[in-house]
ZAKEKE-531266 format. One line per field, with one value per residue (C-alpha): residue number from 1; residue in three letters; chain; x, y, z. Coordinates in pm, 1 decimal. Layout:
! residues N
rogu <- [NUM | ...] .
voza <- [ALA | ...] .
dolo <- [A | ...] .
px <- [X | ...] .
py <- [Y | ...] .
pz <- [Z | ...] .
! end
This chain:
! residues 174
rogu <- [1 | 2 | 3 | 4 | 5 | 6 | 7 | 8 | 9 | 10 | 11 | 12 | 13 | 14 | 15 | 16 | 17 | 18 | 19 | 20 | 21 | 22 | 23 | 24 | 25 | 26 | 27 | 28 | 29 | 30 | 31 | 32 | 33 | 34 | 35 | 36 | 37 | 38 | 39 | 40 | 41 | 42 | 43 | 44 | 45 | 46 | 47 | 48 | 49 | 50 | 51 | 52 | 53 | 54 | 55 | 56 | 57 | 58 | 59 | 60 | 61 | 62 | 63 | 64 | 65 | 66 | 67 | 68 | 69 | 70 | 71 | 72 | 73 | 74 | 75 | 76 | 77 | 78 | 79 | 80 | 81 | 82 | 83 | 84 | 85 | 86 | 87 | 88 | 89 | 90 | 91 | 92 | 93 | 94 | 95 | 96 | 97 | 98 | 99 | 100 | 101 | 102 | 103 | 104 | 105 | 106 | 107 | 108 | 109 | 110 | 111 | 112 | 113 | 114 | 115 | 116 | 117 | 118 | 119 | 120 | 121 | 122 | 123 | 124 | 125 | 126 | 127 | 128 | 129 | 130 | 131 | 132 | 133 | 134 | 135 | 136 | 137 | 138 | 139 | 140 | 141 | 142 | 143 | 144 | 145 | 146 | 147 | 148 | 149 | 150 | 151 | 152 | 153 | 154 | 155 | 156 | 157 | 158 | 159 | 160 | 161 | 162 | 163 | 164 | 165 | 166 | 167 | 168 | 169 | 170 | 171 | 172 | 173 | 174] .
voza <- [UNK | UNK | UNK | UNK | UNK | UNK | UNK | UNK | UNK | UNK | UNK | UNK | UNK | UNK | UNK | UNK | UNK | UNK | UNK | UNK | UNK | UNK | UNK | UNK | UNK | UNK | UNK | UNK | UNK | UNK | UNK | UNK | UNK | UNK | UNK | UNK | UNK | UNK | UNK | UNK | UNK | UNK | UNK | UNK | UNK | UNK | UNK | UNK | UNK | UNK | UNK | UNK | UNK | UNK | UNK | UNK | UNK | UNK | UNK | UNK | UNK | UNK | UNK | UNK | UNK | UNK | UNK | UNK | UNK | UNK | UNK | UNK | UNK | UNK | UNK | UNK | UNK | UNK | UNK | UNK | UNK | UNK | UNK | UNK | UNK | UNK | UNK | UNK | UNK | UNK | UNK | UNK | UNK | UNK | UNK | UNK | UNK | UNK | UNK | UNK | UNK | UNK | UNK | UNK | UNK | UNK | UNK | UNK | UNK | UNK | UNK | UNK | UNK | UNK | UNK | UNK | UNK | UNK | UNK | UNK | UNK | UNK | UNK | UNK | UNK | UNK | UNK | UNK | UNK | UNK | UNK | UNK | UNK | UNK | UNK | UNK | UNK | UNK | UNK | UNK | UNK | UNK | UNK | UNK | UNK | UNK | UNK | UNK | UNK | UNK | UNK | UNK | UNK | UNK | UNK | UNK | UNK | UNK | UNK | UNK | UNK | UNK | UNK | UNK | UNK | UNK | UNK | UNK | UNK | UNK | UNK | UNK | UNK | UNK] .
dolo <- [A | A | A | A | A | A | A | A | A | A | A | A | A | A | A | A | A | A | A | A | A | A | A | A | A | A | A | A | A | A | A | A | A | A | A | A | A | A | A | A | A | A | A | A | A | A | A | A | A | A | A | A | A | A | A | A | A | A | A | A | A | A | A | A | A | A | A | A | A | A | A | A | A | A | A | A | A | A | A | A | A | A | A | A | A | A | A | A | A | A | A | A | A | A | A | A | A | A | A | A | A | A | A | A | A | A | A | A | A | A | A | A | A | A | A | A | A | A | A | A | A | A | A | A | A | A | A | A | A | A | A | A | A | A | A | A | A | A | A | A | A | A | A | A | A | A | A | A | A | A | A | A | A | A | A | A | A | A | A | A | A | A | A | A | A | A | A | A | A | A | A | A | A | A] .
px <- [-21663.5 | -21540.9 | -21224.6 | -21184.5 | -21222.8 | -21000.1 | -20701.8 | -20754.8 | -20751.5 | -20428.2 | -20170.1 | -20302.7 | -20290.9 | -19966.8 | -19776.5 | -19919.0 | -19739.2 | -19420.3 | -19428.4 | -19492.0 | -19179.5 | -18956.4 | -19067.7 | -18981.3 | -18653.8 | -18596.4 | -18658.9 | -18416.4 | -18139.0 | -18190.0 | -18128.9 | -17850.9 | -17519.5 | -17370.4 | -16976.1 | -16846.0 | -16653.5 | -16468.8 | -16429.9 | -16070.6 | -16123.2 | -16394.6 | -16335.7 | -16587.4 | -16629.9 | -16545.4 | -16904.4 | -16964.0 | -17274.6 | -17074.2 | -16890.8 | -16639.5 | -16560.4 | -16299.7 | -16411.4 | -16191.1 | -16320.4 | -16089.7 | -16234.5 | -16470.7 | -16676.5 | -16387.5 | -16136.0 | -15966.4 | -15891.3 | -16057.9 | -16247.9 | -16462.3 | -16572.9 | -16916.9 | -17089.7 | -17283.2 | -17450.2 | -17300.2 | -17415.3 | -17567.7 | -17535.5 | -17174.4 | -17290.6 | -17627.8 | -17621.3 | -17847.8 | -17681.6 | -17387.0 | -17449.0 | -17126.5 | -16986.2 | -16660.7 | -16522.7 | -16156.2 | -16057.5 | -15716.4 | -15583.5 | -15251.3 | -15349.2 | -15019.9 | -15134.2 | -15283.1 | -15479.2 | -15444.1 | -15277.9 | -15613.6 | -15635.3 | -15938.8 | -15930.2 | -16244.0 | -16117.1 | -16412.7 | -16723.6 | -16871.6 | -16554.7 | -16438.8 | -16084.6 | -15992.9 | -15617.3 | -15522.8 | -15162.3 | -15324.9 | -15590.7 | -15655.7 | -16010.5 | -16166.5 | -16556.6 | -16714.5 | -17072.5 | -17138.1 | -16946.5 | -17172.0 | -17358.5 | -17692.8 | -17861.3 | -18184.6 | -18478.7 | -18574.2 | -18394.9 | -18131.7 | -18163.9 | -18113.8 | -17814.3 | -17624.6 | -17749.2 | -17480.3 | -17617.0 | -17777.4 | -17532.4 | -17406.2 | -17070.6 | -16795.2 | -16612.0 | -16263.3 | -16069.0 | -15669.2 | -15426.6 | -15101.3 | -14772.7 | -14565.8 | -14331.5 | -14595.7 | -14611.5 | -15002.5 | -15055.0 | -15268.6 | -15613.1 | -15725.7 | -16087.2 | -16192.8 | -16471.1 | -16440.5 | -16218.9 | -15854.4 | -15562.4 | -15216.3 | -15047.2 | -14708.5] .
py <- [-15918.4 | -15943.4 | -16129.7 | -15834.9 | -15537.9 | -15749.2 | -15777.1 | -15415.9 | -15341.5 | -15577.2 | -15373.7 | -15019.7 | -15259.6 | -15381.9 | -14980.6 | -14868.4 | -15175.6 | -15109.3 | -14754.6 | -14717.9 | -15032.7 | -14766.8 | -14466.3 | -14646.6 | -14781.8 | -14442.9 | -14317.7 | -14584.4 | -14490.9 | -14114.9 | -14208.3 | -14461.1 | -14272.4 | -14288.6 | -14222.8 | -14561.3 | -14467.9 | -14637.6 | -14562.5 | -14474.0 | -14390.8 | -14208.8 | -14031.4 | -14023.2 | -13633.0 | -13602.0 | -13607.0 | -13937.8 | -13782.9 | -13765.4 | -13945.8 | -13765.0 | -14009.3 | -13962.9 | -14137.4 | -14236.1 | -14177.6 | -14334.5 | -14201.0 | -13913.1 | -13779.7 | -13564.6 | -13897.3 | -13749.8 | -13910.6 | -13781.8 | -13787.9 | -13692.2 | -13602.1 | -13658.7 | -13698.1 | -13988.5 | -14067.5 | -14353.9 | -14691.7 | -14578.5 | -14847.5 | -14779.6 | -14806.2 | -14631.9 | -14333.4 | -14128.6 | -14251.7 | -13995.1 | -13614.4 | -13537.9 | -13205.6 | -13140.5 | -13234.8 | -13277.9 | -13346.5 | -13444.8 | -13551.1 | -13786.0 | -14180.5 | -14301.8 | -14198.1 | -14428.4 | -14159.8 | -13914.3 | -13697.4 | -13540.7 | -13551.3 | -13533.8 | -13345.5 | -13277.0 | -12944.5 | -13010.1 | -13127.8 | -12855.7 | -12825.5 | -13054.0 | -12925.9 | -13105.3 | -13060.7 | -13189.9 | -13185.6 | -13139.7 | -13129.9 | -12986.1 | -12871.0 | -12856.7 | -12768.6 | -12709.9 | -12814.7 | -12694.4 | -12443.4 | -12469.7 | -12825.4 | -12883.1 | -13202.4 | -13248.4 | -13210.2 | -12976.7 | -13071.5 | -13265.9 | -13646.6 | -13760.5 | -13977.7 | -13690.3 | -13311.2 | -13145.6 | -13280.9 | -13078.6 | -12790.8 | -12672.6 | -12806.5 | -12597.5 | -12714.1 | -12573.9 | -12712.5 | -12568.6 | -12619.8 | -12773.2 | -12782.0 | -13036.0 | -13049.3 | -13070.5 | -12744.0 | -12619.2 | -12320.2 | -12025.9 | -12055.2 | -11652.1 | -11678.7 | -11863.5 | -12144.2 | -12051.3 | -12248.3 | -12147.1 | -12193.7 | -12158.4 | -11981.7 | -12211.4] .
pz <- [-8108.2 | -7746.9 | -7850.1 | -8104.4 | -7812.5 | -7584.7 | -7828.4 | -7891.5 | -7499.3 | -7428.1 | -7590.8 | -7430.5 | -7128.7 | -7180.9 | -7283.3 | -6908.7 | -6732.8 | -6946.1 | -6836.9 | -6463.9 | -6471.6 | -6708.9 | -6448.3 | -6133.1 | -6272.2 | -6374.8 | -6044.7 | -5872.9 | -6144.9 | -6058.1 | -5673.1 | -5689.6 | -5668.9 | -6062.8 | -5950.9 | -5799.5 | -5456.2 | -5177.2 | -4851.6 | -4733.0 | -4379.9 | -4115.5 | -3806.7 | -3518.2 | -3412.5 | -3017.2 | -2926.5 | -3130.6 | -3334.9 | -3675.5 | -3867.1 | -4136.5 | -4398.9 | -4704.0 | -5033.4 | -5309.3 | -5666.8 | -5900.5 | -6194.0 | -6195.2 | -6494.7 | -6607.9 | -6583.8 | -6273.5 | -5952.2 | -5737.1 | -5356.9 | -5192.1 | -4792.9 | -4665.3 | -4353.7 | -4198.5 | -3861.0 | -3632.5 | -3683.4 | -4072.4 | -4346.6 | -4480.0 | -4893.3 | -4844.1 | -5082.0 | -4849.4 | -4524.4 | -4630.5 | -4724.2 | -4938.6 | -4805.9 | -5013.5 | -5342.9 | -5452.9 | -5832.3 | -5921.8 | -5584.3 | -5597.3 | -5655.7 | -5529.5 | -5141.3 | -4937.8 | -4814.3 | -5128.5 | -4927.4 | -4790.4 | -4425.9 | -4151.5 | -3820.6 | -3616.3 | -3449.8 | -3204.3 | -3197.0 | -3467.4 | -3663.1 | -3956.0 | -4067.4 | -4440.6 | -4513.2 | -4882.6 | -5004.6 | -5371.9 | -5597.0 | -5967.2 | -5793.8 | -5492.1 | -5425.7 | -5096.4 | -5071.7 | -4721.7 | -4511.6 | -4242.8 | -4271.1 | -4036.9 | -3977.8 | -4049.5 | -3810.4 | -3504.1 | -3157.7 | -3062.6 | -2998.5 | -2599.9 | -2710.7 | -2883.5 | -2737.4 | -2911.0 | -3277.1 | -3434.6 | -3369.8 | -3717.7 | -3871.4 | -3942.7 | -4236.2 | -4350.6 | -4614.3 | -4641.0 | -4843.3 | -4744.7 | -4858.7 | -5004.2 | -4734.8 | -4486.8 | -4358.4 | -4339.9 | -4507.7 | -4320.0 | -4444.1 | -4618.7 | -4488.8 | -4188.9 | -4274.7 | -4659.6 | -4887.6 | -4839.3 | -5118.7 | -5075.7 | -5377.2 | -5498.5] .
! end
């Protein structure tokens, strides 16, 4: 009888291991960035407490080439998906260009300036981005002053077109 109740307990046994494994590989696959990127290039902002770094994505979900610009603290794990808040999106850029003909400035400290030459469709995340927390660390004061983020439109010849709205997304008309 006890062999009997213990065959009958295994299997219930057995479903609850399979299913906390399934939920925390779930969890892990929900986390893990699903768009393979590379990184292109960074730029330290003047006060050193940001980094701007240009992604490539050579094939998004739609099959365009695409990138994309996030930001990351100094000295964070280059591939760690939530070392790097993504802050703008752009979806048909050029493959050809080295640098996909997207370019980044820091104006100053607070302002990112993203110049692209072209794109199908471009999304920005965060105007105005703000790190996380409640005061500034000793080692950067300025750092948890917002981010300005601008991203205009330039021409093929190289010529930068005048942005329409100050810190909003600004197209050129061809």
């Amino acid at each position: 009888m006890k062999l009997e109740s213990l065959a009958l307990r295994l299997p219930w046994w057995l479903i609850g291991i399979i299913a906390v494994i399934g939920i925390v590989a779930l969890s892990v696959m929900i986390k893990s960035e699903t768009v393979q990127s590379s990184e292109i290039s960074s730029i330290r902002s003047p006060d050193g407490a940001s980094d701007a770094v240009l992604l490539e994505v050579s094939q998004d979900a739609h099959g365009a080439h695409s990138a994309k610009v996030c930001l990351r603290r100094p000295g964070a794990k280059i591939y760690g998906q939530s070392a790097c808040t993504s802050i703008a999106y752009l979806s048909g850029v050029p493959a050809g260009d080295g640098q996909l003909g997207i370019h980044l400035r820091w104006e100053s400290s607070t302002e990112l300036v993203i110049r692209y030459r072209e794109a199908t469709a471009v999304y920005l995340y965060y105007p105005v981005f703000t790190w996380p927390g409640r005061r500034a660390s000793s080692r950067y004061p300025r750092s948890f002053a917002p981010i300005h983020t601008r991203l205009i439109h330039t021409s093929v010849t190289g010529r930068f077109s005048v942005p329409r709205d100050q810190g909003q997304l600004a197209l050129a008309a061809h």
